[in-house]
Structure formats: C-alpha cells, structure tokens
Chimera marker file (.cmm) of the C-alpha trace (Angstrom):
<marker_set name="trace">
<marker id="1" x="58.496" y="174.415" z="93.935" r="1" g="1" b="0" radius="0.5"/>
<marker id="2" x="57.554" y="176.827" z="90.935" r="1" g="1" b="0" radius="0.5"/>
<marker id="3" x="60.188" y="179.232" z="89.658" r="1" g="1" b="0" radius="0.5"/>
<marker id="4" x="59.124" y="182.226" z="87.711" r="1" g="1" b="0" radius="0.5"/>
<marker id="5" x="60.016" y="181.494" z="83.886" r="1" g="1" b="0" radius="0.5"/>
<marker id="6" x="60.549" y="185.117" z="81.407" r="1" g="1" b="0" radius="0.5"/>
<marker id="7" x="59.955" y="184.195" z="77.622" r="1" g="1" b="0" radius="0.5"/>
<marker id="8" x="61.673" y="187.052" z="75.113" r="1" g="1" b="0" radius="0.5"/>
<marker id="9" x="59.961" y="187.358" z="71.819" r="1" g="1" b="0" radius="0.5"/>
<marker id="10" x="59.895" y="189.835" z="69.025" r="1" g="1" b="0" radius="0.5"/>
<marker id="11" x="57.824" y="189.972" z="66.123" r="1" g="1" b="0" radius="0.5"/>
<marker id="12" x="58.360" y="191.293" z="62.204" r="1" g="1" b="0" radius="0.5"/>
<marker id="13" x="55.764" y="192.172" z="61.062" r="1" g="1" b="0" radius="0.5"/>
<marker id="14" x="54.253" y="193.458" z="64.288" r="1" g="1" b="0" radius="0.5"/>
<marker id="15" x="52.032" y="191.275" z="66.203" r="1" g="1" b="0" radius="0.5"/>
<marker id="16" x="48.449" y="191.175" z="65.471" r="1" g="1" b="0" radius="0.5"/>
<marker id="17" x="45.095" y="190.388" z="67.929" r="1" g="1" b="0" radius="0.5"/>
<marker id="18" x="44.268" y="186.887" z="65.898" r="1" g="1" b="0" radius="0.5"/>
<marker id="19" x="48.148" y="185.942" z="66.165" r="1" g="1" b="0" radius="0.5"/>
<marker id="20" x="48.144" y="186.569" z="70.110" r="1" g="1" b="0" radius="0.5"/>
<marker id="21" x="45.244" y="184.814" z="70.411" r="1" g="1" b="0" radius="0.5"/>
<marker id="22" x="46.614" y="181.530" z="67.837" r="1" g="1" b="0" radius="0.5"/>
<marker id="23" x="49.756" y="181.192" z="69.522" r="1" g="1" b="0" radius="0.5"/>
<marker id="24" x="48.237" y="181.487" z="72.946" r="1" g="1" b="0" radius="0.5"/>
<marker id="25" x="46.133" y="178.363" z="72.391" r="1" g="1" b="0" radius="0.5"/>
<marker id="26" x="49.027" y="176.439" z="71.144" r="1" g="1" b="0" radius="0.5"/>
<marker id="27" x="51.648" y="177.355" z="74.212" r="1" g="1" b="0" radius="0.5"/>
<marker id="28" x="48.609" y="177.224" z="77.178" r="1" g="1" b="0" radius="0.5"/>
<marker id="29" x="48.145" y="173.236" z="75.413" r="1" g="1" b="0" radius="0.5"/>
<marker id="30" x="51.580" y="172.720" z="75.455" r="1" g="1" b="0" radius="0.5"/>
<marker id="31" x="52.587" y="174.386" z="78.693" r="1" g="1" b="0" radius="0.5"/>
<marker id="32" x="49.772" y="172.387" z="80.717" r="1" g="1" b="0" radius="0.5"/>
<marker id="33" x="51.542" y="169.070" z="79.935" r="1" g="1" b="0" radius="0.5"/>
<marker id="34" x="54.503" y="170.490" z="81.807" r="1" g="1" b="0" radius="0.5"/>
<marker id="35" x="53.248" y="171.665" z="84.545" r="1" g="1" b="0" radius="0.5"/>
<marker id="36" x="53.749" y="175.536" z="83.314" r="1" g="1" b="0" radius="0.5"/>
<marker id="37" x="50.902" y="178.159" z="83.858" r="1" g="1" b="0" radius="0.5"/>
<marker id="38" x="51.009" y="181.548" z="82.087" r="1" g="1" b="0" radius="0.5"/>
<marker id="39" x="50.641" y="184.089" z="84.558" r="1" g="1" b="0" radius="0.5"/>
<marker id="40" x="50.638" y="187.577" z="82.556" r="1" g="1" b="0" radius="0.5"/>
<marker id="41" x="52.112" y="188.952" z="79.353" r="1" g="1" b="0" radius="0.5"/>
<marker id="42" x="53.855" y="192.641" z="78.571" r="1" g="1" b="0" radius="0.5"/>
<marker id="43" x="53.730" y="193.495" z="74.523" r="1" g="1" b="0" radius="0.5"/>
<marker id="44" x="55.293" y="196.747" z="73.654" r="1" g="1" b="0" radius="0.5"/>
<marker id="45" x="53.513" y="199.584" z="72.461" r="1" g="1" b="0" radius="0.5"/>
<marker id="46" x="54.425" y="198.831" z="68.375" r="1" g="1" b="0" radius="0.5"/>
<marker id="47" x="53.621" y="194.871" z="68.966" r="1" g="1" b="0" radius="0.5"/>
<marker id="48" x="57.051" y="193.721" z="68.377" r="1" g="1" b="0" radius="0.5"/>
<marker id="49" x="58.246" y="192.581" z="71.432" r="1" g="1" b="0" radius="0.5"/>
<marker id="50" x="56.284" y="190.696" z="73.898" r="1" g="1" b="0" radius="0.5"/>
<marker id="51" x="57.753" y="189.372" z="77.299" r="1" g="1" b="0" radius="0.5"/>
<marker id="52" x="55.599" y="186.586" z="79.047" r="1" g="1" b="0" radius="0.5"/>
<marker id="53" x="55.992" y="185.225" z="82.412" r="1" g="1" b="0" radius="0.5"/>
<marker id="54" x="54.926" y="181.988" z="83.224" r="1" g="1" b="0" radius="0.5"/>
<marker id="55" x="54.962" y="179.746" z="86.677" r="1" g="1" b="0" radius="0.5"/>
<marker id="56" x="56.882" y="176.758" z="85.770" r="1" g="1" b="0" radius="0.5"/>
<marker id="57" x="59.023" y="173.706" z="87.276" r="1" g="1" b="0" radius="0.5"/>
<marker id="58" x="61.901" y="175.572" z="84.982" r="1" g="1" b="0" radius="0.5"/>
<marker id="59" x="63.166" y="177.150" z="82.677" r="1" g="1" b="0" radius="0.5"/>
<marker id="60" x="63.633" y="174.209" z="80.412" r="1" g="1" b="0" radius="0.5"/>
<marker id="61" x="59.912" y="172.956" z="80.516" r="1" g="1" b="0" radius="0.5"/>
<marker id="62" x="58.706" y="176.275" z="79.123" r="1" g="1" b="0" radius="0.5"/>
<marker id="63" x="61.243" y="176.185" z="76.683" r="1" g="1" b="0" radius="0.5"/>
<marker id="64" x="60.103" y="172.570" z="75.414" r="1" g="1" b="0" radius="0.5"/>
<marker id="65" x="56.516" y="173.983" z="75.540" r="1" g="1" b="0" radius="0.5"/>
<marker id="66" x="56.820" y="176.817" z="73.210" r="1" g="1" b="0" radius="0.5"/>
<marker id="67" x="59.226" y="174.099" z="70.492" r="1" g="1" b="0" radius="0.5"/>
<marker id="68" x="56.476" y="171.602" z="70.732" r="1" g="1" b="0" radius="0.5"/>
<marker id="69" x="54.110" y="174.312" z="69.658" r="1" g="1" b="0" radius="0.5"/>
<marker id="70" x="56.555" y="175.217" z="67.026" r="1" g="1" b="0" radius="0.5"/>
<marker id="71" x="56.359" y="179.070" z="68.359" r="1" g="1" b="0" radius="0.5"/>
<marker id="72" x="59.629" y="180.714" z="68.362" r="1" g="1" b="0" radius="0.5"/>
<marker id="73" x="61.248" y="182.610" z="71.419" r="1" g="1" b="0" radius="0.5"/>
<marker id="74" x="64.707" y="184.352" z="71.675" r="1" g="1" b="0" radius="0.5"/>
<marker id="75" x="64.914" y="183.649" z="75.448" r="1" g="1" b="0" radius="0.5"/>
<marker id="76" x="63.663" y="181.882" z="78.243" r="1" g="1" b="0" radius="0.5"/>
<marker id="77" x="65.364" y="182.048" z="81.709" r="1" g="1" b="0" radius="0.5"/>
<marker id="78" x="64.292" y="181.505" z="85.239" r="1" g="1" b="0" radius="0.5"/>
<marker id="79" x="64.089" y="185.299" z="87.411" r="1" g="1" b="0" radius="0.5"/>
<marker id="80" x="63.262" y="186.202" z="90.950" r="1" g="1" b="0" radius="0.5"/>
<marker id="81" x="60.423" y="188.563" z="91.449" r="1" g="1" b="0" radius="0.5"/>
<marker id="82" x="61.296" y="191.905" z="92.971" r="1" g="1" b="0" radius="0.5"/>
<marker id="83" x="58.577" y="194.459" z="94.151" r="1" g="1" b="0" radius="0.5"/>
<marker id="84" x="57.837" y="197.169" z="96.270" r="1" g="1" b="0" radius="0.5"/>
<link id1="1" id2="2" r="1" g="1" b="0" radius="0.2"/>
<link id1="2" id2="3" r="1" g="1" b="0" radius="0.2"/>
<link id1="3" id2="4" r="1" g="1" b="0" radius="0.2"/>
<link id1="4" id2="5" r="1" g="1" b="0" radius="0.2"/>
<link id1="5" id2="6" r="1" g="1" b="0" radius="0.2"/>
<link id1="6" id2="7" r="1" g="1" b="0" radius="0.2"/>
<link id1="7" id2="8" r="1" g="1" b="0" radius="0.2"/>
<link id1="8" id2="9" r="1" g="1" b="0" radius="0.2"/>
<link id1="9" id2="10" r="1" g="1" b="0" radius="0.2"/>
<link id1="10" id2="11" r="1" g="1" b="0" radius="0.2"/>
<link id1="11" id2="12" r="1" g="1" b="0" radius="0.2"/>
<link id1="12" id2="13" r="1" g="1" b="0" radius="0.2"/>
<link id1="13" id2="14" r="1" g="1" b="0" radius="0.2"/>
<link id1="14" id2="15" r="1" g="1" b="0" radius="0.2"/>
<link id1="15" id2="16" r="1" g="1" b="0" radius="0.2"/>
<link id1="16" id2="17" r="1" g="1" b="0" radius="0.2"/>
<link id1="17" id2="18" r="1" g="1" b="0" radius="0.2"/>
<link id1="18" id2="19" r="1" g="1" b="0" radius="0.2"/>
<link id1="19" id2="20" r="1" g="1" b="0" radius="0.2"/>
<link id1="20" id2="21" r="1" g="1" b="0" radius="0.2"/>
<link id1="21" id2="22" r="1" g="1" b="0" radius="0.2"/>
<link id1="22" id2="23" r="1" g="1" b="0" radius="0.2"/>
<link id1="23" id2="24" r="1" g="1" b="0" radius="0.2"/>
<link id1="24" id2="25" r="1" g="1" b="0" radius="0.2"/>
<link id1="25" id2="26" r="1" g="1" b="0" radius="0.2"/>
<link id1="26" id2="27" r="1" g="1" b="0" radius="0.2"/>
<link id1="27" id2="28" r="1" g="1" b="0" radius="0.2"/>
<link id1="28" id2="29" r="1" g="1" b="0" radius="0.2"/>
<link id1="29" id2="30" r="1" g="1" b="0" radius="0.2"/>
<link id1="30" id2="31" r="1" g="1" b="0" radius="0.2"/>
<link id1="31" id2="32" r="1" g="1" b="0" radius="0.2"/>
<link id1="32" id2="33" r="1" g="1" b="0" radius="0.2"/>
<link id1="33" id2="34" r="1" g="1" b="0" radius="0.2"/>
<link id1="34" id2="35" r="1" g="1" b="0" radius="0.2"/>
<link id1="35" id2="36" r="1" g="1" b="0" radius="0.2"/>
<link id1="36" id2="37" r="1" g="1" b="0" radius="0.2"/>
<link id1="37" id2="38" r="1" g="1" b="0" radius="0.2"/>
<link id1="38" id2="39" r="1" g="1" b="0" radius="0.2"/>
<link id1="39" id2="40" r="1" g="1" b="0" radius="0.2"/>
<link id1="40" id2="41" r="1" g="1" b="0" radius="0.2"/>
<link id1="41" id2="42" r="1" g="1" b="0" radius="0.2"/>
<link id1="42" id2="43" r="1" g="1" b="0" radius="0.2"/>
<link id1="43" id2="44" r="1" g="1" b="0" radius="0.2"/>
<link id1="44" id2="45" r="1" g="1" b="0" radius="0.2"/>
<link id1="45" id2="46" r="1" g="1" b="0" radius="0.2"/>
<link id1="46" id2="47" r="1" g="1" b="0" radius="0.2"/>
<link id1="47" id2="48" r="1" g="1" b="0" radius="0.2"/>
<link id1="48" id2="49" r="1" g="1" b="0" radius="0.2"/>
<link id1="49" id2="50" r="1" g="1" b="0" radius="0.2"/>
<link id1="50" id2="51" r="1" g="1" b="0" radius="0.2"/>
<link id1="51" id2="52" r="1" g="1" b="0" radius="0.2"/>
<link id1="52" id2="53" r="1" g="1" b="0" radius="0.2"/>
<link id1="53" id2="54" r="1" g="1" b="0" radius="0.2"/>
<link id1="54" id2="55" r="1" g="1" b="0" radius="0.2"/>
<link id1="55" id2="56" r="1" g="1" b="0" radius="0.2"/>
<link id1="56" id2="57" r="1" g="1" b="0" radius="0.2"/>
<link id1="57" id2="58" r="1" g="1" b="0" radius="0.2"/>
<link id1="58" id2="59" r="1" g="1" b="0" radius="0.2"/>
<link id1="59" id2="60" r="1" g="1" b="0" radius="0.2"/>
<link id1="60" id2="61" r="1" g="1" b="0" radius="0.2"/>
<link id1="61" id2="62" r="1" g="1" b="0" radius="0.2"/>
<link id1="62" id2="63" r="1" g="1" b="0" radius="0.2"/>
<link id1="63" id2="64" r="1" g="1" b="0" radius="0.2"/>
<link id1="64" id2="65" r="1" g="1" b="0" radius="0.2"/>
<link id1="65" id2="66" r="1" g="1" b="0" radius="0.2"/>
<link id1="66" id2="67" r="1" g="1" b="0" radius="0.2"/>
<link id1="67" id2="68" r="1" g="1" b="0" radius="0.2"/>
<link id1="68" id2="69" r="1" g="1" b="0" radius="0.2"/>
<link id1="69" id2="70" r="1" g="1" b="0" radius="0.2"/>
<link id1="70" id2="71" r="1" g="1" b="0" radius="0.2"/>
<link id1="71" id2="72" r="1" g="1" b="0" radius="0.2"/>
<link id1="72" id2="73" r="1" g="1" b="0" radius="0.2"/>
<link id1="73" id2="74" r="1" g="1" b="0" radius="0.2"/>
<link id1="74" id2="75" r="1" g="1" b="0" radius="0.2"/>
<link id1="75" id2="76" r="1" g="1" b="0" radius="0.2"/>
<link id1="76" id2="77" r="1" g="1" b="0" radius="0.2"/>
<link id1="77" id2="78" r="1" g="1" b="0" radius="0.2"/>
<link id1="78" id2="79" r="1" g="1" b="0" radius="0.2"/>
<link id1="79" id2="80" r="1" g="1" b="0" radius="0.2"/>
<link id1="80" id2="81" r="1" g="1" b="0" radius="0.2"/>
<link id1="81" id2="82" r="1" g="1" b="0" radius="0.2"/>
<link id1="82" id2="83" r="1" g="1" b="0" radius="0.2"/>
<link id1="83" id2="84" r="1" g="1" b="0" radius="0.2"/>
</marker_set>
C-alpha cells in the first residue's frame, strides 16, 4: 500500500520557474523507477521553501529518488493525511 511521502526543501537564492521545471524532470524520472508519483507541491510566497508530497512505497524510495537525481532535500518522512 502507498504511504504519503513530505519532501522539505529550501532554496538560496530563491527558486526560479526554469529551476522548478529542471528539477521536476529529473525527480518525476527518478521517482517512476520507484514506484513514487508526485501528487502536488506547496512553494512559499518568496520561493524559498517548497514542500512536495508524493505517493510512494516509503519514505526511503523518495529519498533515493531525489539523491539519484542529485537534487538536495532537508527532509523526507512518511505523514498521514488529515482533512476536514
């Protein structure tokens, strides 16, 4: 069953479109061979913090997806999805 994987990033100098979009390419490559799908992505209003949620086996898998695209994270950890 698929857990719900976070990924904590922060960026300096801020984050720009053609970054997002570079970085994107190289994690949805890498994340397919394990299994991992991106589901949705929050990036703060200045562009240095981004936190992405993917739907994964776990935790680890998404971590070995964003080193094998050589993108750095601080974070990734498994979470349970709470709404109203």
């Amino acid at each position: 069953m698929a857990e719900v994987v976070i990924v904590e990033q922060s960026f300096d100098p801020p984050l720009t479109d053609e970054e997002h979009s570079r970085i994107g390419k190289l994690i949805d490559r890498c994340a397919g061979m394990r299994n991992a799908t991106w589901m949705r992505s929050y990036l703060s209003a200045d562009r240095r913090r981004m936190f992405c949620e993917f739907e994964a086996p776990d935790a680890q898998s998404v971590r070995e997806s964003y080193r094998s695209a050589g993108v750095p994270f601080q974070a990734v950890w498994s979470a349970y999805l709470y709404k109203r």
